[in-house]
C-alpha positions as CSV (number, residue, x, y, z in Angstrom):
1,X,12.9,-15.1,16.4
2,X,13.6,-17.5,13.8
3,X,15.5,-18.7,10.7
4,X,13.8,-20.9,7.9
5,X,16.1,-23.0,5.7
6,X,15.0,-24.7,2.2
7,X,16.8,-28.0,2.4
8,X,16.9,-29.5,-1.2
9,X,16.6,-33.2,-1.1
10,X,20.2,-34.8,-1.6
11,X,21.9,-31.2,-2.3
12,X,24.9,-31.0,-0.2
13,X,25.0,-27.5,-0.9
14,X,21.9,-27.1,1.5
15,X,24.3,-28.2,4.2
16,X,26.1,-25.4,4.1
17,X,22.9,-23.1,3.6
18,X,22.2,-24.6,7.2
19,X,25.2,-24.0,8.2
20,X,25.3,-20.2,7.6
21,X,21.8,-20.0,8.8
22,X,23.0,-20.5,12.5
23,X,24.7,-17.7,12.8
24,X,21.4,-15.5,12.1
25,X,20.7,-16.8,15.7
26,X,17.4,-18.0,16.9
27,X,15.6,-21.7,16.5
28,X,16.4,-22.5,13.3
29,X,13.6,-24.4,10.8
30,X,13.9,-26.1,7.6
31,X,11.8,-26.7,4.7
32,X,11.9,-30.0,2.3
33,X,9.8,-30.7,-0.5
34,X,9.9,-34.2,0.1
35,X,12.6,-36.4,2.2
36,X,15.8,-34.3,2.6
37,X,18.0,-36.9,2.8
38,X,20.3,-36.2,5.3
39,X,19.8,-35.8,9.4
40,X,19.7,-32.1,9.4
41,X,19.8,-32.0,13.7
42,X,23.2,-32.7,13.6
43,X,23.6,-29.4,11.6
44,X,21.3,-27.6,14.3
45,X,18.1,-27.4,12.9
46,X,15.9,-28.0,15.7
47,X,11.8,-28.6,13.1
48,X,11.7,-30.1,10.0
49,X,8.7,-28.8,8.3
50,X,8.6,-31.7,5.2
51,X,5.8,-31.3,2.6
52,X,4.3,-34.9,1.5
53,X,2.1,-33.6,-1.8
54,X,2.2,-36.0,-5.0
55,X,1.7,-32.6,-6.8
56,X,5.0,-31.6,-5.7
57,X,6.9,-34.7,-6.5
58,X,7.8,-32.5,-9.8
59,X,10.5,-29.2,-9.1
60,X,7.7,-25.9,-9.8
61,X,9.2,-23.3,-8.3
62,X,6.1,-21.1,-7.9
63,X,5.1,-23.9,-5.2
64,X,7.8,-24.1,-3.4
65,X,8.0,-20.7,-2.9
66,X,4.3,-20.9,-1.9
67,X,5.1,-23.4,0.7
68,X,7.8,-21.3,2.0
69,X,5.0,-18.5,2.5
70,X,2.6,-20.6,4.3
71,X,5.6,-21.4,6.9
72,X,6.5,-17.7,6.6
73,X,3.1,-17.0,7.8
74,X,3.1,-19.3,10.8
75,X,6.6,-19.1,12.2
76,X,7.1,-15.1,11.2
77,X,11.1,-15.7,11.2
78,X,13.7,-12.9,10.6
79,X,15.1,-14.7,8.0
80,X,14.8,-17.1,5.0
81,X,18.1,-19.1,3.4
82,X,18.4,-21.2,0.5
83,X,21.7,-22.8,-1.3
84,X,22.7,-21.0,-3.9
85,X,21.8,-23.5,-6.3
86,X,19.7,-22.9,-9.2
87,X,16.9,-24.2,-7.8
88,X,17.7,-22.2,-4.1
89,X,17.9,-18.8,-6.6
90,X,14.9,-19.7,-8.4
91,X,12.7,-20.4,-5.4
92,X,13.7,-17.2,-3.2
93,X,13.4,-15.3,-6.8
94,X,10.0,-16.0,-6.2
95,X,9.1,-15.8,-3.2
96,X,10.8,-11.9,-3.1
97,X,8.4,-11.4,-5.9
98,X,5.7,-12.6,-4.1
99,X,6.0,-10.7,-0.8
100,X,7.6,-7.7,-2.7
101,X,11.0,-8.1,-0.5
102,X,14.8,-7.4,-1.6
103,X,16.7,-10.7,-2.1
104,X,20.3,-11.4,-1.4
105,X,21.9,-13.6,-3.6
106,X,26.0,-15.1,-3.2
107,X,26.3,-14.2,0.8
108,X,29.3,-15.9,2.2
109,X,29.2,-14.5,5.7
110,X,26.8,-12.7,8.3
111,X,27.4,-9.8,10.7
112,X,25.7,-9.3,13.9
113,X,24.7,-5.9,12.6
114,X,22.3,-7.0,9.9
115,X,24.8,-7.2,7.5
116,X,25.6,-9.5,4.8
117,X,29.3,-10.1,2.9
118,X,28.4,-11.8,-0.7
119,X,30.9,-12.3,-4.1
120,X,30.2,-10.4,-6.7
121,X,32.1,-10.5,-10.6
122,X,32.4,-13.8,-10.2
123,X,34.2,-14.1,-7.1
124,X,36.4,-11.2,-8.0
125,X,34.6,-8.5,-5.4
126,X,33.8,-8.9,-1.7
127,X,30.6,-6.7,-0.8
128,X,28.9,-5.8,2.3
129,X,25.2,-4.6,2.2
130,X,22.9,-4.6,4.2
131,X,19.4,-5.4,3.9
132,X,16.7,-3.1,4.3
133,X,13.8,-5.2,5.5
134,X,12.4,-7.1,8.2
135,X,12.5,-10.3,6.7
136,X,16.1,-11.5,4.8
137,X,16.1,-13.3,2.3
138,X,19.4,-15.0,0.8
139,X,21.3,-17.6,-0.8
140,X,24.7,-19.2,0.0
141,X,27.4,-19.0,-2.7
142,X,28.3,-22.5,-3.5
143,X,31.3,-23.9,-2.1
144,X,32.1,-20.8,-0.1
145,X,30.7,-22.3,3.5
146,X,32.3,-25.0,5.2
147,X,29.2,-27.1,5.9
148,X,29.9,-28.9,9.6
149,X,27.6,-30.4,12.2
150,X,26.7,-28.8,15.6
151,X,25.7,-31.8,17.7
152,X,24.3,-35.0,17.4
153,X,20.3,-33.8,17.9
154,X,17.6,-34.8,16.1
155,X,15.3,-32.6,14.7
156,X,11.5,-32.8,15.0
157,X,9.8,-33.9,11.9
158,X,6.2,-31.6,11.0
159,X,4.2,-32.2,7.9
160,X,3.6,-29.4,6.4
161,X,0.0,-29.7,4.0
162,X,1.0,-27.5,0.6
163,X,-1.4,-24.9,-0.1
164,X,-0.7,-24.3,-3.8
165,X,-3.1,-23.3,-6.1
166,X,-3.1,-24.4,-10.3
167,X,-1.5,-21.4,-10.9
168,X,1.6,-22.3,-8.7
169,X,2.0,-25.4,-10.7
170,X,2.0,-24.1,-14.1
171,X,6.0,-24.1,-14.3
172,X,7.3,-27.8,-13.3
173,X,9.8,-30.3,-14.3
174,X,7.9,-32.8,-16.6
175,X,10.8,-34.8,-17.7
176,X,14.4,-35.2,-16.8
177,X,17.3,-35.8,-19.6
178,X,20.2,-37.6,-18.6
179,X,23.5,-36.1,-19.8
180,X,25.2,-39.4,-20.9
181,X,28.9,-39.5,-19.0
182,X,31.7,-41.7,-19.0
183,X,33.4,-42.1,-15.6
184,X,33.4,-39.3,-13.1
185,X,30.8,-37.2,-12.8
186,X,32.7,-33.1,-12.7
187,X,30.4,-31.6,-10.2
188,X,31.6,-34.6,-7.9
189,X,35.0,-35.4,-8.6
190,X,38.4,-35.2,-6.4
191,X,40.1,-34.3,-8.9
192,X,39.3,-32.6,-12.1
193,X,41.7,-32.0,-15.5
194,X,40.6,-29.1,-16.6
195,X,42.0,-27.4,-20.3
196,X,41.9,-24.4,-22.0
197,X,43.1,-22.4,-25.5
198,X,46.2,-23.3,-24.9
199,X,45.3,-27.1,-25.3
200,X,45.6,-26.2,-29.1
201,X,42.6,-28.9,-30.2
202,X,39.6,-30.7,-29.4
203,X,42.7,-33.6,-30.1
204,X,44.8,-32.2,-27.9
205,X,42.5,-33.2,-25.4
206,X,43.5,-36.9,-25.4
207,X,46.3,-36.5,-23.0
208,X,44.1,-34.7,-20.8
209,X,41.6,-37.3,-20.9
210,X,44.8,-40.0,-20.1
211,X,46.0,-38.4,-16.8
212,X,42.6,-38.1,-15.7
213,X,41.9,-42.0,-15.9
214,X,45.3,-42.2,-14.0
215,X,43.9,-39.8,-11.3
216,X,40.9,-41.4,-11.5
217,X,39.3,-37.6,-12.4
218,X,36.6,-36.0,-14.3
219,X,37.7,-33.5,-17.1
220,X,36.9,-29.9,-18.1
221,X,37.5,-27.0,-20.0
222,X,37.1,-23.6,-20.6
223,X,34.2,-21.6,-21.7
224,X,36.3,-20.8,-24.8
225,X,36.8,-24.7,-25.7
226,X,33.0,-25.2,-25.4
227,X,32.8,-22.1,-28.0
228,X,35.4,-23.2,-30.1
229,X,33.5,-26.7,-30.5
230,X,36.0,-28.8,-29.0
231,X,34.3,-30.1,-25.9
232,X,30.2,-29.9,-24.7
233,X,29.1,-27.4,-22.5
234,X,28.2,-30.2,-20.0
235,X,31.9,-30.0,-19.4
236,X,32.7,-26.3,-18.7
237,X,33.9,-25.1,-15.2
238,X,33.0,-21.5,-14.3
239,X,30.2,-19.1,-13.5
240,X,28.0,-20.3,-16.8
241,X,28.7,-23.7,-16.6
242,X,29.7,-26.1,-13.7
243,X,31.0,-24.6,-10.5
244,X,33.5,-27.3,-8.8
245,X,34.8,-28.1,-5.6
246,X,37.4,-30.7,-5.7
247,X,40.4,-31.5,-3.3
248,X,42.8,-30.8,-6.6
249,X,42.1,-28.4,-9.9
250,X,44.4,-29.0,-12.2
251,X,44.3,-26.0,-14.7
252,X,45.9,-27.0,-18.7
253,X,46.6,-23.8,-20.6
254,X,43.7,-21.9,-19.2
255,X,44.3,-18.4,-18.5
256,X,42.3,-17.5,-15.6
257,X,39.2,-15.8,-16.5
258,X,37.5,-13.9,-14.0
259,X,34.8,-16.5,-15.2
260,X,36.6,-19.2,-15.0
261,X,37.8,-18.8,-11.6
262,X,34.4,-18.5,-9.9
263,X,33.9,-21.7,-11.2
264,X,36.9,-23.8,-9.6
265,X,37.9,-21.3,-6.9
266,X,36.3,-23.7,-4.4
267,X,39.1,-26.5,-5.0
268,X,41.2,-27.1,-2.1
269,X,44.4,-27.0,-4.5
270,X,44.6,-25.4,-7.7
271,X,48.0,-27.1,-10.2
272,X,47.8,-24.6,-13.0
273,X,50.6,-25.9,-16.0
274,X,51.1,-22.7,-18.6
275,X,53.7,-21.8,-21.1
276,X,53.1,-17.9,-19.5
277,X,54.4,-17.0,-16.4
278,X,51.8,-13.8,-16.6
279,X,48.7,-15.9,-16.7
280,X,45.8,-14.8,-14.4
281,X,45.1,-18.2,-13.1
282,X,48.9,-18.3,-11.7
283,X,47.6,-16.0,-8.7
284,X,45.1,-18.2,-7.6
285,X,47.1,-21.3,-8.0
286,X,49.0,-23.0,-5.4
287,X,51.3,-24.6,-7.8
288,X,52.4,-23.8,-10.7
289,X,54.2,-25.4,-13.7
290,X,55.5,-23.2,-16.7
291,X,56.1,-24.8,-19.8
292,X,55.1,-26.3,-23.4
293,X,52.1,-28.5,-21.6
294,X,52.6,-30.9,-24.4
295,X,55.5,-32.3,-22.9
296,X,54.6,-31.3,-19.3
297,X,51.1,-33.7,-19.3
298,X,52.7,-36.2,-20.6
299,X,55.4,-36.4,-18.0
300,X,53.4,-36.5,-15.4
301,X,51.5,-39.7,-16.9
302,X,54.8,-41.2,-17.4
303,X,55.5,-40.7,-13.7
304,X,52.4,-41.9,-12.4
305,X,52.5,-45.1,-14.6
306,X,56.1,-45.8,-13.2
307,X,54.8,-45.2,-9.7
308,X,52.2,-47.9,-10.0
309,X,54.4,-50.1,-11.9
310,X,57.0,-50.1,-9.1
């Protein structure tokens, strides 16, 4: 039997939806609205199934879903996987509507028993569940899967003709708005300097914003600081806003929200700097500064400009 994957063109995040997928067992088949993007053989998918339809050259969820039914139809697999994107949430949203199925959403893991581990509370509860149907749909919690390759295969390429109908194209992206940024972009960054309350000011952000041009980093904040004014939404980390996954998270007088964390717990290395040694974030953290981070940022800059001075 086998497992369908919906490979968003250019989302790494479908990587690791593949990646999860294998261990479902069985031939496993993907699904692109358009080109993906990436050689998804090497990752073991053995058919593309890639849908060529101007109409869908606009995101409309409805569509995609339908497109996942008409492969549903032919292939009958045990399971269907998407990243846990908005998107990959959006699309197997509808498609559980549409064939009246339960939908698992946040799984990190698979059991050879039918069942599934996901995070739940924002990364704060492990559950296992199984689900009770034939056909599985889920979604991959971002950053949660290591995404890695298998071999160095290609995989067959099908054109699969969409079978939408108006109604399915009702809902669809008619115009994209760029978010204007200035240097690194936070979902993609290395490195991200992130503050919270304890940053005192939408001023006190200015050191912030000087050790992340050393670090050559993008720079975040809290939901609070997005509530408070100080900083746009387009720059909060956690559940609600962006979820990161960079090789360091350095945390500036953020507490640790439950929130919070689900948003940078994918960072390879979490630096938290706070003036409380009880701070929630210190227990996720893999280093830890405690102290007034109005002198502590600054040091560090210091430090780094001597470095690359010497």
């Amino acid at each position: 039997m086998s497992v369908v994957v919906l490979v968003e063109p250019g989302e790494e995040l479908s990587l690791q939806a593949v990646t999860l997928a294998r261990d479902l067992g069985g031939p496993l088949h993907a699904l692109s609205v358009g080109e993906p993007g990436t050689e998804l053989g090497a990752y073991g998918v053995e058919t593309l199934h890639r849908v060529e339809d101007d109409r869908l050259s606009a995101y409309a969820p409805a569509a995609w879903a339908a497109c996942l039914e008409q492969l549903i139809d032919r292939l009958s697999p045990t399971a269907v996987v998407a990243a846990g994107t908005n998107r990959g949430n959006e699309v197997l949203g509808h498609l559980a509507a549409r064939r009246d199925l339960p939908f698992a959403a946040n799984v990190i893991a698979v059991g050879s028993d039918g069942t599934v581990t996901r995070v739940r509370w924002g990364g704060s509860l492990l559950e296992e569940a199984r689900i009770d149907s034939e056909l599985k749909l889920l979604t991959v919690a971002p950053h949660m899967v290591e995404a890695n390759t298998l071999n160095g295969a290609s995989a067959t390429v099908e054109t699969l003709e969409a079978e939408v109908s108006d109604a399915d194209l009702v809902v669809r992206v008619v115009e994209h708005a760029e978010t204007p940024t200035a240097g690194v972009s936070l979902a993609e960054a290395k490195v991200v300097v992130s503050g919270g309350r304890g940053v005192g000011s939408a001023d006190g952000f200015g050191m912030l914003e000087e050790l992340a041009g050393l670090l050559n980093a993008a720079v975040g904040c809290s939901r609070v600081v997005t509530m408070a004014g100080w900083r746009p939404h387009t720059d909060q980390v956690g559940q609600t806003g962006t979820k990161v996954a960079p090789d360091l998270y350095i945390a500036c007088g953020i507490s640790g929200a439950t929130q919070h964390i689900a948003g940078c717990k994918g960072a390879k290395k979490i630096l938290a700097i706070n003036s409380d040694a009880e701070a929630p974030i210190l227990a996720n953290a893999d280093y830890a500064v405690i102290g007034d981070l109005a002198e502590i940022v600054p040091a560090i800059t210091a430090e780094l400009r001597k470095a690359r001075s010497s």
